[in-house]
C-alpha positions in Angstrom: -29.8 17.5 5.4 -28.3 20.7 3.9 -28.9 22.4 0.3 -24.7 21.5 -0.3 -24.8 17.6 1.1 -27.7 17.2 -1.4 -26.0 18.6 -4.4 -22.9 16.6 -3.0 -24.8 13.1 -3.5 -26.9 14.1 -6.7 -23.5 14.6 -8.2 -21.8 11.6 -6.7 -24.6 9.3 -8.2 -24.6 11.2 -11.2 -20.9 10.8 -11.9 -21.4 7.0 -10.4 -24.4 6.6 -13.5 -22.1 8.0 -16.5 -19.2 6.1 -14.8 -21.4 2.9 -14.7 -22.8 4.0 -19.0 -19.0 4.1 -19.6 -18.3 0.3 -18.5 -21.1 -1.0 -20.2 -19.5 0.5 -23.9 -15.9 -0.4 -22.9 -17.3 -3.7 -22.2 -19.3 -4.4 -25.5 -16.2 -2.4 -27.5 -13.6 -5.0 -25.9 -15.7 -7.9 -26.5 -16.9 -7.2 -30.3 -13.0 -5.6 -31.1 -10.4 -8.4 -32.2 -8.7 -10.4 -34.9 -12.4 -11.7 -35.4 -14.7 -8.2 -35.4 -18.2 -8.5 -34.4 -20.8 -6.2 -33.9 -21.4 -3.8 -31.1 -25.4 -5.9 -30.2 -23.8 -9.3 -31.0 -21.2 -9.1 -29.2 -23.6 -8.0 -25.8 -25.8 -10.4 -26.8 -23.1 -13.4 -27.1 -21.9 -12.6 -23.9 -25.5 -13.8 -22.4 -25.1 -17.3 -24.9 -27.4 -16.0 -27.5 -26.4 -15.8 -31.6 -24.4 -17.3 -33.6 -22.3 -20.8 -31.6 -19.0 -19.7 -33.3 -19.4 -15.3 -31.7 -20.9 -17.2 -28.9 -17.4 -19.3 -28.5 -15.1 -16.0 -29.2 -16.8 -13.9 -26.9 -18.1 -15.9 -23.9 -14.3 -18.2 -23.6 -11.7 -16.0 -25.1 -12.7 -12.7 -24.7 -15.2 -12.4 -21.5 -12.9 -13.7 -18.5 -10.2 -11.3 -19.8 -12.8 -8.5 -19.4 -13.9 -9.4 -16.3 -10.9 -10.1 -14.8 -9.6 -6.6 -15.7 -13.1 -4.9 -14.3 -12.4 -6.9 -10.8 -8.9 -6.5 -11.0 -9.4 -2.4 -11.0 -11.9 -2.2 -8.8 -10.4 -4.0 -6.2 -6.9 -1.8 -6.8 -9.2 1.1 -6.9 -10.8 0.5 -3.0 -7.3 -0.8 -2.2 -5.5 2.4 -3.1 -8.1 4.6 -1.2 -8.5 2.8 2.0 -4.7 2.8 1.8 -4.3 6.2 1.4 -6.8 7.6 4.1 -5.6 4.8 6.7 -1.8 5.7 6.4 -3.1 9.3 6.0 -0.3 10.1 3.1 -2.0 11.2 -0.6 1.3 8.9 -1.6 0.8 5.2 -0.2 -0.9 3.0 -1.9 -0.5 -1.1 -2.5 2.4 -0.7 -5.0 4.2 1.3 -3.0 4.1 -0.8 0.8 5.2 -4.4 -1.0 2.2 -5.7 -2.1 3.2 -5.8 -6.1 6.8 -6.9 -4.5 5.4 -9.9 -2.6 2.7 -11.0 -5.9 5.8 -10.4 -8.5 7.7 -12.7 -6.2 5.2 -15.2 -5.1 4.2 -15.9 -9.0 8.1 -15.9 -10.5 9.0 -18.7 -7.5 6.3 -20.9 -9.1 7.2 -20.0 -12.4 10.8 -21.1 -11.7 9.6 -24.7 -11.0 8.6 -25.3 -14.7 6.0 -27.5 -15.2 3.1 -26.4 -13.2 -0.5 -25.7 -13.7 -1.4 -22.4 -15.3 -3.8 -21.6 -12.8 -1.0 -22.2 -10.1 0.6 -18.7 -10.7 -2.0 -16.4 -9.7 -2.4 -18.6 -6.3 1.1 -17.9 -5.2 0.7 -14.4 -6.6 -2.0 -14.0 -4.0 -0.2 -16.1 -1.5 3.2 -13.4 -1.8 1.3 -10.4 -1.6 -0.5 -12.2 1.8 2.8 -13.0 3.0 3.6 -9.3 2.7 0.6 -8.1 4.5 1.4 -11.0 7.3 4.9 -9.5 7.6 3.5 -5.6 8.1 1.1 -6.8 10.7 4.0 -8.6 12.6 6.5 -5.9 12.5 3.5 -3.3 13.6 2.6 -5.5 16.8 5.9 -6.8 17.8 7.6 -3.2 17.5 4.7 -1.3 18.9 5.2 1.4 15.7 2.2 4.0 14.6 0.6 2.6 11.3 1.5 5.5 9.6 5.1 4.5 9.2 4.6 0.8 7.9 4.2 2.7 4.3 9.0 3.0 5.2 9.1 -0.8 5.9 6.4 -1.7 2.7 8.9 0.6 0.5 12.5 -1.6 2.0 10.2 -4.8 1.6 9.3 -3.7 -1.9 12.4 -3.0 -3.1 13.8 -6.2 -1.4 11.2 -8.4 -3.4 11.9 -6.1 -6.5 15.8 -7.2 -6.2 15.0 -11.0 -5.3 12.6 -11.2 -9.1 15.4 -9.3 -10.9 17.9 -12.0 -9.8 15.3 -14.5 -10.9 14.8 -13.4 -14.0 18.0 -13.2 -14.9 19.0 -16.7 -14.4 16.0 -18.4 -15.9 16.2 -19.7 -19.3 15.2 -17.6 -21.7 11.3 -18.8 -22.0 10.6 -18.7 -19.1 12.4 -14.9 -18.0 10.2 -13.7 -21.1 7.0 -15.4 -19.3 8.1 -13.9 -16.3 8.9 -10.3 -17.3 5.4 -10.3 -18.9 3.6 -11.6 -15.8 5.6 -9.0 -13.5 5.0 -5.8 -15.9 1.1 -6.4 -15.1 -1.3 -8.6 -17.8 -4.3 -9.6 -18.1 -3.3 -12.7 -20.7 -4.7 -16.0 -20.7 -7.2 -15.6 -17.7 -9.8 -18.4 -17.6 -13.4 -18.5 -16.0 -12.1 -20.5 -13.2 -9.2 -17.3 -11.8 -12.3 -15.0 -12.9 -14.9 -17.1 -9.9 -12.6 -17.9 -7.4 -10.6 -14.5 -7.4 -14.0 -12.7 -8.1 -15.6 -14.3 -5.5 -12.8 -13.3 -2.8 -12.7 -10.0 -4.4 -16.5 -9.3 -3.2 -16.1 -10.9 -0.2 -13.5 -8.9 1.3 -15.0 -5.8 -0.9 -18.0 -6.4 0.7 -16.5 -5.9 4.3 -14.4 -3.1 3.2 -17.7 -1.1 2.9 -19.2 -2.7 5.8 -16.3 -1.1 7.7 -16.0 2.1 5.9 -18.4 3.7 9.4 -14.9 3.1 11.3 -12.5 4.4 8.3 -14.8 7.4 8.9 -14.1 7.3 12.7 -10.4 7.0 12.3 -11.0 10.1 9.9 -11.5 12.0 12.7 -7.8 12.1 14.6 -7.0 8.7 17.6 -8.1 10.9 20.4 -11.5 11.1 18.7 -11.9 7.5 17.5 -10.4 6.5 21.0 -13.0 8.3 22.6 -16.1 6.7 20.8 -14.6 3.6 21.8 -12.2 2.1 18.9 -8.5 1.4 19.5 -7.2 3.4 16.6 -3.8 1.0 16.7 -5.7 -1.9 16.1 -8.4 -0.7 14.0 -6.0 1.0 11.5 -4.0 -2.1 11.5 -6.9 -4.2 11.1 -8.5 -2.1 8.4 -5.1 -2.2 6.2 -4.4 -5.4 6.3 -7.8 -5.8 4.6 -7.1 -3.0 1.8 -3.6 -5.5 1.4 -5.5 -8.7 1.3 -8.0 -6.9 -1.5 -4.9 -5.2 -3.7 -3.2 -8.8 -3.5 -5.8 -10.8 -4.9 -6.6 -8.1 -7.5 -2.7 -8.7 -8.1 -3.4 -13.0 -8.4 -5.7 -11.9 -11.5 -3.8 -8.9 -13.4 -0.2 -9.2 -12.1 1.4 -6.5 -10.5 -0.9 -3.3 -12.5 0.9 0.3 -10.9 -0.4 3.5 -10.3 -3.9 2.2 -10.7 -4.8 2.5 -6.5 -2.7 5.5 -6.3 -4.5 7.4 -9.5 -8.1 6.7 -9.0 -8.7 7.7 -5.3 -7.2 11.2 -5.9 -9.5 11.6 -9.2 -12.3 11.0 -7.6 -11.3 13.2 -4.9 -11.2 15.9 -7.3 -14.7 15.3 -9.1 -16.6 14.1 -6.1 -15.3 15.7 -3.0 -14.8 13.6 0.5 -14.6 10.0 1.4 -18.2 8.7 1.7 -19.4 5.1 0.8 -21.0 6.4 -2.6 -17.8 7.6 -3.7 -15.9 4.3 -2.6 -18.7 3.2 -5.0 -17.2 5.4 -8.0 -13.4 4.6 -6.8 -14.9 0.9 -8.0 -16.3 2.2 -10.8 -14.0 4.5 -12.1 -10.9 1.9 -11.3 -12.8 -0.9 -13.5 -13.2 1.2 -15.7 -9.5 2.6 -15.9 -7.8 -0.7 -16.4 -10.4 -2.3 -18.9 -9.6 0.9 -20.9 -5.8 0.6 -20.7 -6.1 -3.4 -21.6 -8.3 -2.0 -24.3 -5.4 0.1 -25.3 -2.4 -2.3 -24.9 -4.3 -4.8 -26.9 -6.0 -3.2 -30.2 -4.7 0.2 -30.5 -0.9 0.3 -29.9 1.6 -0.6 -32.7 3.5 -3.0 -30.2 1.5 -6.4 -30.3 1.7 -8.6 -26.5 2.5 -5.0 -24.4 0.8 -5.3 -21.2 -2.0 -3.2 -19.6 0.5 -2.5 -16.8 2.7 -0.5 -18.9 -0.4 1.7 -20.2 -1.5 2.4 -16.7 2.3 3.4 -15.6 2.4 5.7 -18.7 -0.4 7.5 -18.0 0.2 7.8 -13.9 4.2 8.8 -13.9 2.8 12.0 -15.2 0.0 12.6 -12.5 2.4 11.3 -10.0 4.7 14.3 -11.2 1.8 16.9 -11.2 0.4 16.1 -7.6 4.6 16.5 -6.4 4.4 20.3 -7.6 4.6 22.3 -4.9 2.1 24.6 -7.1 0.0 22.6 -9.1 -2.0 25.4 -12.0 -5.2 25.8 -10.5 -8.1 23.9 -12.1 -10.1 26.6 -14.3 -13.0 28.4 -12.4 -15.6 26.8 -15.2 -14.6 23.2 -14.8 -14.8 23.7 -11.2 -17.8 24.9 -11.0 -19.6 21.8 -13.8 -17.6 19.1 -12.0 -15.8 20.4 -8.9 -16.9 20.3 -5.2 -17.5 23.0 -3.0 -15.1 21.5 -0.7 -11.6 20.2 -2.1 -10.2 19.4 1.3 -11.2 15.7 2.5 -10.1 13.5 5.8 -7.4 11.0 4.7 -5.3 13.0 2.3 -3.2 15.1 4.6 0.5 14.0 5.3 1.2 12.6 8.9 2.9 15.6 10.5 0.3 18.1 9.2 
């Protein structure tokens, strides 16, 4: 193993370690920050059903499955977004923009429409639209015979079908239930309940779990289809395969969050920058550093912002409009020679970010 591969994964784990320190405070701020303060210690130590029964209450059934939920939530987006992006080969795709938020709006504002239905019914048919999406891009793939790389033009028509079919929704409901609905679609992490946090956690590290398991072939594909063909994987299938999974992951992140934007197109192209190339350590910190994104924009939306109920979803679009304008620049400022050097890699140019006719 070279002197630069090395230095490549000391500094992967490295950033993986502070990433990993950073959801461990964000995690005892959000829990000990609220109506009812409590302490930085009690607060970690509440969360494990020791101290005071009243912080215990607060912290372990009010306050925990919302941070939870937003740590699984973002990492799943996270892995979603980058698996997307090096699959379709376009530094642009990613779950929000083929349909997936489109078919969880949808799926959760039908079941909202029918009034009187169990809470815990809404992220199921959030998870069941965004499925019903990924069901639709596998069938138009196979019975058209079209490359992979152009589902990400049907995900965009389907998305901005679905988009049209919840606006129309929304506007004819009553007026509780459009403003229950408008909050669900802009992307919140309200009301979640142990039960959402085990079932969709569960699924979450399931299909996470494969992901990884599978990342080898991602790193096949990497290599162009005559390549992968020749080492023995249909590149059709396998692609198709492979994204269907990274929908499946981004739709059940979307049952426990609602529809969160620019999280699984931000992360994978930050820690491109910091960490260099696709390997499975820094799938690890595309994990990491999503959970840690969307815990820290809930944070935001909920304790430091002026306007009370604004959801996490409109934090995470405000801060990735403006990287989605920088990475459009034809000539992006160059990053400053001493930054590059403390955080950068030696190489900036990974497989799975180049567009499809370069």
């Amino acid at each position: 193993m070279t002197s630069a591969l090395v230095a490549a994964r000391r500094r992967t784990l490295a950033l993986c370690g502070g990433c990993a320190a950073l959801l461990v405070t964000l995690v005892g701020i959000a829990l000990s920050t609220g109506r009812m303060p409590i302490p930085f210690l009690d607060a970690l130590r509440a969360l494990f059903g020791f101290g005071d029964p009243g912080t215990v209450l607060v912290v372990q059934q009010f306050r925990a499955p919302r941070v939870f939920a937003a740590l699984l939530a973002g990492a799943a987006l996270a892995v979603a977004g980058s698996m997307t992006q090096r699959l379709l080969r376009n530094p642009l795709a990613s779950p929000d923009v083929i349909g997936v938020t489109g078919g969880a709006s949808c799926g959760a504002v039908l079941v909202l429409a029918a009034g009187d239905v169990p809470a815990a019914l809404t992220p199921a048919a959030a998870a069941a639209g965004g499925l019903a999406v990924a069901a639709l891009l596998g069938a138009s793939a196979w019975r058209s015979r079209a490359a992979v790389t152009r589902l990400v033009l049907v995900g965009v028509a389907i998305q901005q079908g679905l988009a049209a079919v919840v606006n129309l929704m929304i506007v004819r409901f009553p007026q509780e239930l459009a403003s229950q609905a408008l909050q669900w679609t802009s992307g919140s992490l309200y009301g979640r309940t142990w039960t959402e946090v085990w079932v969709a956690g569960g699924a979450i590290a399931a299909v996470g779990s494969v992901s990884v398991l599978m990342n080898r072939r991602v790193a096949v594909l990497d290599l162009g289809d005559e390549s992968a063909g020749g080492l023995g994987l249909d590149p059709r299938r396998t692609r198709l395969g492979l994204l269907l999974l990274a929908v499946v992951l981004a739709s059940l992140a979307a049952a426990l969050s609602g529809p969160i934007g620019f999280v699984a197109l931000l992360v994978p192209h930050l820690v491109r920058r910091l960490a260099g190339p696709p390997t499975p350590a820094t799938l690890a910190l595309t994990a990491l550093t999503g959970a840690a994104l969307l815990l820290g924009a809930d944070y935001i939306a909920l304790n430091l912002l002026p306007i009370h109920g604004l959801p996490a979803g409109a934090v995470t679009a405000t801060l990735g409009a403006p990287w989605l304008l920088w990475l459009s620049l034809p000539h992006r400022p160059p990053v400053p020679a001493r930054l590059r050097r403390a955080f950068g890699p030696r190489s900036r140019k990974g497989p799975g970010i180049r567009n499809e006719g370069s």
